[in-house]
C-alpha positions in Angstrom: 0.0 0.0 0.0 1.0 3.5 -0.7 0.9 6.6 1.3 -1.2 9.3 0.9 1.8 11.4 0.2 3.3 8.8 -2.6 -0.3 7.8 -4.2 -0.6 11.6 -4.4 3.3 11.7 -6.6 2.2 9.1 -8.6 -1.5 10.7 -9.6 0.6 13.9 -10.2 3.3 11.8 -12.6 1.6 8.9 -14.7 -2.0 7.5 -15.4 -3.4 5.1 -13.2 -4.6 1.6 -14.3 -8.0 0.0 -13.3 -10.1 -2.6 -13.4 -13.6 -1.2 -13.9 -16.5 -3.7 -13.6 -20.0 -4.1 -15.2 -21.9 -5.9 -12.8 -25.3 -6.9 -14.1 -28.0 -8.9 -13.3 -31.5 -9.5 -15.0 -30.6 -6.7 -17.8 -29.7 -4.3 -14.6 -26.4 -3.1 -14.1 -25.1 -1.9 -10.3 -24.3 1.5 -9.8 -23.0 3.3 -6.7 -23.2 7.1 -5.7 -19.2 7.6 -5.5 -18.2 8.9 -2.1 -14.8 10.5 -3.0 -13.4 12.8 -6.0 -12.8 12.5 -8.6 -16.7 11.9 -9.9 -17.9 11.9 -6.1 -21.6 12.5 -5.9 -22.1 10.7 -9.3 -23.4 7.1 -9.8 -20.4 4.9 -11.2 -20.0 1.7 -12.2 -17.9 -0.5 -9.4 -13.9 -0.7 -9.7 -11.0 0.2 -8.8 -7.2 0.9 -9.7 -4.5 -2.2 -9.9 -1.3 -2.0 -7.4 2.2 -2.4 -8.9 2.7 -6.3 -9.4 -0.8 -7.4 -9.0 -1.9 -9.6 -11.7 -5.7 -8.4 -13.3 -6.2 -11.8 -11.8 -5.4 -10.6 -8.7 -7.1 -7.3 -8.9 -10.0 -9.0 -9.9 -10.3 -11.6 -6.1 -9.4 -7.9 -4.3 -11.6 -5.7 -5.8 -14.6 -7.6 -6.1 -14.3 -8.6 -2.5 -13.4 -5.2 -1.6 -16.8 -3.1 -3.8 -18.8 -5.8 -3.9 -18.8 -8.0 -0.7 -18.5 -11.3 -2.6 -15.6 -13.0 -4.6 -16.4 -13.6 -8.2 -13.2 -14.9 -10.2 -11.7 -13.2 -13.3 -12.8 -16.0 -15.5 -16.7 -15.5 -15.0 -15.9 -12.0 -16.3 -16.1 -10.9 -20.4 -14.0 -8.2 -21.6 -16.1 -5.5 -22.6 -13.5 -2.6 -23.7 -10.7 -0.2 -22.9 -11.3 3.4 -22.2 -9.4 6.0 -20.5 -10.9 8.6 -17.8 -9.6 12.0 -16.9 -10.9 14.3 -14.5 -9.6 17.9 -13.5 -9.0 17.0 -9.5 -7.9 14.1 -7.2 -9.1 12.3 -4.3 -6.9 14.6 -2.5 -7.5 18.1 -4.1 -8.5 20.0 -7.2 -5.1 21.4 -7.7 -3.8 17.9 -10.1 -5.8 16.2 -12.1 -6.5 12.3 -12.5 -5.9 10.1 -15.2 -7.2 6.5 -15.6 -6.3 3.9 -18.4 -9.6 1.5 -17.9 -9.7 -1.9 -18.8 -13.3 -2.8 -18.1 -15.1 -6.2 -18.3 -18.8 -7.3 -17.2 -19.5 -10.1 -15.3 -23.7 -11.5 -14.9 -24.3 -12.0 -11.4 -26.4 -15.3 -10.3 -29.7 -14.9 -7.6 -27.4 -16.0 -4.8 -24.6 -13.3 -5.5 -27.1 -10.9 -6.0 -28.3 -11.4 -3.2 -25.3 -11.3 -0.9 -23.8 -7.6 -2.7 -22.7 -5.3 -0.4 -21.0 -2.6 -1.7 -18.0 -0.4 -0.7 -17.5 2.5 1.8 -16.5 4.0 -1.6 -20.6 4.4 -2.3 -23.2 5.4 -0.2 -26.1 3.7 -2.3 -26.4 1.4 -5.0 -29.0 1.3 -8.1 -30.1 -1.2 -10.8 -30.3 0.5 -13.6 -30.9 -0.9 -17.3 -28.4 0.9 -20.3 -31.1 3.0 -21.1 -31.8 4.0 -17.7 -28.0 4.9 -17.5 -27.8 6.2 -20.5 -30.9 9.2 -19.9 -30.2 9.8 -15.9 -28.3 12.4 -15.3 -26.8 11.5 -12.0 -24.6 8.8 -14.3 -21.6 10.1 -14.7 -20.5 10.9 -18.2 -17.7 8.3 -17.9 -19.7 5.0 -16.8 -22.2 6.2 -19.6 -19.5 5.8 -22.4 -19.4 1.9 -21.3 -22.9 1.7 -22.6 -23.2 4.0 -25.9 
């Protein structure tokens, strides 16, 4: 883990890598109301960045455990597509901005895992939206909409 004070350096040096998640179930897709910058206030899709020598693989078993309560394994997950994300602040400040290079896949929840999400500290609620509902509410941010035009 990294400092406040070194993930700050490396936000203000180089892009940030994530693992961004499409978790669906019955044609609805989770979304959280983001509780820190950048995008806080917005609903996002669930995530997270990877740490230096984590494997996706790995990434995957921490941050699905981490936003999403449960453990679902990088094979149950299709590759949807690479984006990148930059914002004009930090989850420090608005002095640097942020710049994520998004790999995202989506993964189809069964009743059981639905049933035992719990999302991260990150959110303070969750939706189930379908694309279209996504697509037209303005409390999406523009970023998790681009996974769905």
């Amino acid at each position: 883990m990294l400092s406040n004070k070194q993930f700050y350096d490396v936000i203000e040096k180089t892009p940030l890598i994530a693992f961004d998640m499409l978790i669906y179930y019955k044609n609805k897709y989770l979304m959280g109301v983001r509780n820190n910058e950048p995008a806080m206030g917005y609903l996002f899709n669930v995530g997270g960045r990877i740490h230096k020598l984590e494997t996706i693989e790995q990434a995957c078993k921490r941050l699905t455990k981490v936003e999403l309560g449960i453990f679902i394994p990088f094979n149950r997950f299709e590759f949807h597509m690479n984006t990148q994300h930059i914002y004009e602040n930090n989850v420090f400040n608005n002095e640097t901005g942020t710049h994520y290079v998004c790999m995202c896949y989506k993964c189809e929840l069964d009743e059981e895992e639905y049933d035992h999400i719990n999302i991260a500290d990150q959110h303070s609620d969750c939706l189930w939206l379908t694309s279209d509902e996504i697509l037209n509410n303005v409390n999406v941010h523009k970023n998790a909409k681009a996974y769905f035009n």
